[in-house]
TIDREN-757127 format. One record per residue: x, y, z of N, C-alpha, C in turn; residue in one letter. Coordinates in steps of 0.1 Angstrom, whole numbers, plus 2048, in hexadecimal, padded with zeros to 3 digits. Example, Ala and Ser with C-alpha at 12.3 -4.5 7.8 and 13.67 -1.06 7.14 Angstrom:
<nunus>
8847C784E87B7D384E8847DF84EA 8807EA8478897F584788180084FS 
</nunus>
This chain:
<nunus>
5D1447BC65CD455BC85BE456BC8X 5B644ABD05A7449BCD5A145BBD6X 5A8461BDC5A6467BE75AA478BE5X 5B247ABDB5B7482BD45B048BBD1X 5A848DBCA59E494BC759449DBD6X 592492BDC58B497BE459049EBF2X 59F49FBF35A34A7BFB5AE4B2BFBX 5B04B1BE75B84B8BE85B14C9BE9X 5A64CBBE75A44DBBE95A64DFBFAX 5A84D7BFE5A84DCC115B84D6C0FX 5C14CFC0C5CB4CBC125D74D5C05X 5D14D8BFB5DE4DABF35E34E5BF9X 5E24F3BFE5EB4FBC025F74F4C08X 5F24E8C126014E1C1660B4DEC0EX 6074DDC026104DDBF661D4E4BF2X 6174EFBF76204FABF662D4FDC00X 6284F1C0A6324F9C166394EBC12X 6484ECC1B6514E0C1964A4D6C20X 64B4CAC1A6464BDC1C6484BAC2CX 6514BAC366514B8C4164E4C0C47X 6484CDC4263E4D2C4C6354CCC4AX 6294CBC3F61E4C8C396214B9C40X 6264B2C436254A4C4C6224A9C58X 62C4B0C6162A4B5C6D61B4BBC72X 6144C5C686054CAC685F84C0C68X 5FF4B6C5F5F14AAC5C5F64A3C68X 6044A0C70602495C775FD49FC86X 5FC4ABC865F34AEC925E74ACC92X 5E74B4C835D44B1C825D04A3C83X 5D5499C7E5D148EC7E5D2484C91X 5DB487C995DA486CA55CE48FCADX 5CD49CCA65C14A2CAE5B349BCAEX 5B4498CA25A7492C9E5A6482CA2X 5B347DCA45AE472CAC5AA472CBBX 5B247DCBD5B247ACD05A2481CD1X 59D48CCC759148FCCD587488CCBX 588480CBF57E477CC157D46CCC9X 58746ECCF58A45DCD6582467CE6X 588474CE857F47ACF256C477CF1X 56C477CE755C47BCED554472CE5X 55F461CE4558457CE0559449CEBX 560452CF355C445D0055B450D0AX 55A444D15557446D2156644BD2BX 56845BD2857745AD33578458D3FX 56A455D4C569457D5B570446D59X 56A43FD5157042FD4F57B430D49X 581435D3F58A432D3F597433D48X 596441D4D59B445D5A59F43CD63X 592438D6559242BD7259B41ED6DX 59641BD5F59D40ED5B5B1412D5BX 5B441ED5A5C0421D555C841DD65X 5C0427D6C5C2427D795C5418D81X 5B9411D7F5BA400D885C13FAD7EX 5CA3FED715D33F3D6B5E33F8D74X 5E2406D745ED409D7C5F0405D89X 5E4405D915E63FDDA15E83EDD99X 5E53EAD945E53D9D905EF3D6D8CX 5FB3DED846073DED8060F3E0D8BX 6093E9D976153EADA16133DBDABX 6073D8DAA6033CDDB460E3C4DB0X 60E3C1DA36143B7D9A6233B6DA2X 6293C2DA163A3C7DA563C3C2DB2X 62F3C2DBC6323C2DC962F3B6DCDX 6293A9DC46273A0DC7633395DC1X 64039ADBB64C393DB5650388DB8X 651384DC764F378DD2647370DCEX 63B374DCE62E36BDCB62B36CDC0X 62C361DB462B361DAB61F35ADA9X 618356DAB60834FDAF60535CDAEX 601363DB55F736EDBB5FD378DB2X 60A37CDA860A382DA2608381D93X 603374D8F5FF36FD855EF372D81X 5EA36FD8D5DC374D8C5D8382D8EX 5DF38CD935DF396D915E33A2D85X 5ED399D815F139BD705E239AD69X 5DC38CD685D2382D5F5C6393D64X 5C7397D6D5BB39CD705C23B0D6BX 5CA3B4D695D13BCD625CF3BED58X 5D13B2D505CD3B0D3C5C13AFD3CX 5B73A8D455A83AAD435A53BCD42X 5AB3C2D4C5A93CDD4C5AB3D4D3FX 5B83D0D3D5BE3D9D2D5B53D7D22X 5B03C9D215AA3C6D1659D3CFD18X 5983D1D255893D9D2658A3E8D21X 5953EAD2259C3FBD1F59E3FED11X 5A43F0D0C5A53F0CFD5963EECF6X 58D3E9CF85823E8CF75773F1CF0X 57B3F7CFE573406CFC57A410CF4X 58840ECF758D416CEA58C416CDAX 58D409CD3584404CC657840ECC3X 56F413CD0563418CC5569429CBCX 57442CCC2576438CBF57D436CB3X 58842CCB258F42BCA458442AC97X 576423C9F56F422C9056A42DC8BX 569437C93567444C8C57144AC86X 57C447C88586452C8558C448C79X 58B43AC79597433C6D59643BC5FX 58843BC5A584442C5158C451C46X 58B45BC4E591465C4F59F461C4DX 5A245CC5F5B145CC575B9453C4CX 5AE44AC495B3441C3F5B644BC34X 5A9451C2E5AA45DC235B1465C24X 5B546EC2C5C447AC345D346AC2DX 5D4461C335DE45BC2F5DA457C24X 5D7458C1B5D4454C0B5DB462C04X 5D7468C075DA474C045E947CC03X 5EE477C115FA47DC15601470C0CX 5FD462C0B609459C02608462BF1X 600464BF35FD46BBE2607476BDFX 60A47CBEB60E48DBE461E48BBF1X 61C483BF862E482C00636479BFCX 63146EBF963B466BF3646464BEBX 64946BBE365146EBD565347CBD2X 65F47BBD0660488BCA65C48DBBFX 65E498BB565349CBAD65C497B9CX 658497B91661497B856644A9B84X 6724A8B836724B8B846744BAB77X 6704CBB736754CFB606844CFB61X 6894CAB546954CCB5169D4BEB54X 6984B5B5D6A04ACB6769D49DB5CX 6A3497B5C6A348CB5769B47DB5FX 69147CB54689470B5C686464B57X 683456B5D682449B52673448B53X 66C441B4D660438B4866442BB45X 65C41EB4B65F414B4765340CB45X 652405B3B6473FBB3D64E3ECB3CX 6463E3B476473DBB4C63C3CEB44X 6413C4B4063B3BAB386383ACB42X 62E3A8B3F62C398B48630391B42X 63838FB3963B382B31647389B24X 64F37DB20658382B1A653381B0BX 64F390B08647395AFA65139AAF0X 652393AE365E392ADB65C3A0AD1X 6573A7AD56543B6AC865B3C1AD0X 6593CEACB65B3DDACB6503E4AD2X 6563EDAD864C3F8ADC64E405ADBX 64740BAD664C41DAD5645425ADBX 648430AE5646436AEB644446AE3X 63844BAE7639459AE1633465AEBX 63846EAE863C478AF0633485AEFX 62A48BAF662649AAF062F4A4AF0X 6304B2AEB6384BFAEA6394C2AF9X 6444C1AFB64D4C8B0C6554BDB10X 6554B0B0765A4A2B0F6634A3B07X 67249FB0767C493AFE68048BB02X 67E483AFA687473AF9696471AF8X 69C469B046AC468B006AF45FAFAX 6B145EAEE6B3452AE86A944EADEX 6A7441AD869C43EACD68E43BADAX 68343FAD467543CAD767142DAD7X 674428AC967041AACB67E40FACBX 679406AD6684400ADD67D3F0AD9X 6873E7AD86823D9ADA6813D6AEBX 6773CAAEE6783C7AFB67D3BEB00X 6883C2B076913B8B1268D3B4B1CX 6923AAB2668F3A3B326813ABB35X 6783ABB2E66A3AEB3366B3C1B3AX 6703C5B3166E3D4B346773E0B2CX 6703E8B256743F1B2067A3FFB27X 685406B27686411B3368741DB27X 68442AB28688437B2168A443B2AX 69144AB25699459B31692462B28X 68B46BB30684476B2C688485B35X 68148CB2B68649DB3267A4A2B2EX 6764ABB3566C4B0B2D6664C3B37X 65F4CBB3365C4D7B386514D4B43X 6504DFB486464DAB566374DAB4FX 62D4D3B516224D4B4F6214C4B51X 60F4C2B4B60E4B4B4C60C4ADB40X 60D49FB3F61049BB2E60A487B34X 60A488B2860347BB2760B474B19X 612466B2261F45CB19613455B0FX 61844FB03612445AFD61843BAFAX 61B431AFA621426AF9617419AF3X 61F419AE361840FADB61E402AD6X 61C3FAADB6213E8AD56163E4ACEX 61B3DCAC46103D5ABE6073DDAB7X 6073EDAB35FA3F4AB55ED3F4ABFX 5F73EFACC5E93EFAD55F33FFADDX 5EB407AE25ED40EAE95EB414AFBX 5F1415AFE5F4414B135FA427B11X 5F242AB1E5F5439B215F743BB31X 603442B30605444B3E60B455B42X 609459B4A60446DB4C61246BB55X 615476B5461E47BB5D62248EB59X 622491B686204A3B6B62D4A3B6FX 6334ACB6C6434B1B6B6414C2B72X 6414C2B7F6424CDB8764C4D0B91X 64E4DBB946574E1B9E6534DFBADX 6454D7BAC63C4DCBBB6384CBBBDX 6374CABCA6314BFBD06294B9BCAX 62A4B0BBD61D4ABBB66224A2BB2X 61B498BAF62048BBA3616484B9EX 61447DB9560B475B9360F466B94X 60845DB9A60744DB9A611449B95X 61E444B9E629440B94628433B8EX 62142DB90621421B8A60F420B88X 61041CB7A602418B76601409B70X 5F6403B7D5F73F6B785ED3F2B6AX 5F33E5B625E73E3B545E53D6B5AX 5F03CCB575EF3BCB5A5E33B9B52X 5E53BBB425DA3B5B365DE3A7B31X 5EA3A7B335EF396B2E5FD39CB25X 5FE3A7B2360A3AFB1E6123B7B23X 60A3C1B266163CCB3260E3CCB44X 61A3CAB476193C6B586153D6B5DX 6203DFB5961B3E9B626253F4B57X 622404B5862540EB5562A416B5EX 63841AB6063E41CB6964342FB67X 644436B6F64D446B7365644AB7AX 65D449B7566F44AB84668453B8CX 668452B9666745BBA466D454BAFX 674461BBA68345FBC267745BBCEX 679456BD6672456BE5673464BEDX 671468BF1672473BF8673476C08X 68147BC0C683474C1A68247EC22X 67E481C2F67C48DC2F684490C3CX 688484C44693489C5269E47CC51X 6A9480C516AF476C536B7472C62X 6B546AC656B746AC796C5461C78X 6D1468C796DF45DC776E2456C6FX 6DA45CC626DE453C526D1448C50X 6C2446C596B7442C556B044DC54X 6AC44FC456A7458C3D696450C3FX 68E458C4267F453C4367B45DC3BX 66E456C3766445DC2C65C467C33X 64B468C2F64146DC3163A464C3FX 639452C3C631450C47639453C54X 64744FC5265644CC5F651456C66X 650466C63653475C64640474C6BX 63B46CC6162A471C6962C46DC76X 62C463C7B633459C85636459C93X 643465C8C649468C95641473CA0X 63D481C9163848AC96626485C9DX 621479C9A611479CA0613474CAEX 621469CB2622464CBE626475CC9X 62C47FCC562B48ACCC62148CCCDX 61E494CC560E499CC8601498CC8X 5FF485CC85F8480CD35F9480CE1X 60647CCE260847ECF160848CCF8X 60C49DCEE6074A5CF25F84ABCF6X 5F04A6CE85E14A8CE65D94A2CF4X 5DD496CF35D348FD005DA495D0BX 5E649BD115E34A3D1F5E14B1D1CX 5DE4B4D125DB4C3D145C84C2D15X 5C64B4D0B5B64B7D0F5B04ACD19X 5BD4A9D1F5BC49ED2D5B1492D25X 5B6487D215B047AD1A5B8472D1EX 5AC469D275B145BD285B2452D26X 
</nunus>
């Protein structure tokens, strides 16, 4: 969530609307902003031309089916072309990777998982590198309970506990040995979560873990896709809308 901070004052209202719209909005915006940069970071009179003589070169190709000599070299001189098209196209992605890298940092942050809801029952687990023969107790601030006892011995390298707790945000503590490991988790109704897994890897605990469900947002004949499936879908539309409405070649 390196990215978090710095876009949630412009992106959080999306928060509020259902998750597969807020995909559908960022994957236009995010198509707009590629096709227009890709407009007016090359050359379109060339590109045009290049799109155009790969098309005569591809039909040359069809018409020469007989002649496989003279269609082979017309191929060879096709992919020279393609590769000159792709070429020029590279200068534009380098402006744009940036941005959209951060827009996708973002959207993995707040689409991916569903939220810990109040009232709902949820686990914590910590995860051990090595089979460590002690106890660990877990403790809880006011709004959290514990199902069951707090401190547990540790099995096959991992402790699990079922929690409930009110909405707000809270911070776990978990002590072995008297050394102490803390791990946050926000219990809301709304599109939020925090880092479900927090890695340590000190030579004791591997990782500090937060049940969170994946979050699926279309299911097409019983393949349930997430956030990027759903971005995907909707950027290959409207790319292909964006560039003929603002004619990009």
């Amino acid at each position: 969530m390196v990215f978090e901070n710095l876009l949630n004052p412009v992106f959080d209202p999306l928060l509020n609307l259902p998750t597969l719209l807020a995909v559908v909005i960022l994957s236009f915006l995010i198509s707009l902003i590629i096709t227009v940069v890709y407009k007016f970071t090359t050359d379109q009179n060339l590109m045009k031309d290049l799109k155009e003589e790969m098309k005569e070169l591809q039909k040359e190709v069809k018409e020469l089916k007989k002649e496989p000599e003279k269609a082979m070299q017309v191929q060879k001189k096709a992919m020279q072309t393609n590769m000159k098209y792709m070429m020029h196209s590279m200068k534009s992605t380098l402006y744009s990777i940036i941005p959209i890298i951060i827009i996708f940092s973002w959207m993995n942050a707040n689409f991916a998982y569903e939220p810990v809801f109040p009232g709902r029952d949820f686990t914590t687990t910590v995860n051990f590198e090595a089979d460590v023969k002690e106890s660990i107790e877990l403790s809880v601030p006011e709004g959290i309970t514990i199902s069951g006892n707090p401190k547990k011995e540790i099995q096959d390298k991992e402790v699990k506990w079922v929690l409930n707790g009110k909405e707000g945000e809270y911070l776990l503590e978990y002590v072995i040995d008297g050394k102490k490991y803390y791990k946050e988790v926000l219990i809301t109704e709304k599109n939020r979560y925090k880092e479900p897994v927090k890695i340590v890897n000190d030579g004791i605990v591997k990782s500090i873990q937060i049940e969170h469900k994946e979050k699926k947002l279309i299911n097409l004949l019983g393949w349930k896709i997430g956030w990027l499936g759903a971005y995907i879908i909707f950027s290959i539309i409207f790319s292909m809308l964006v560039r003929k409405v603002i004619k990009v070649y």
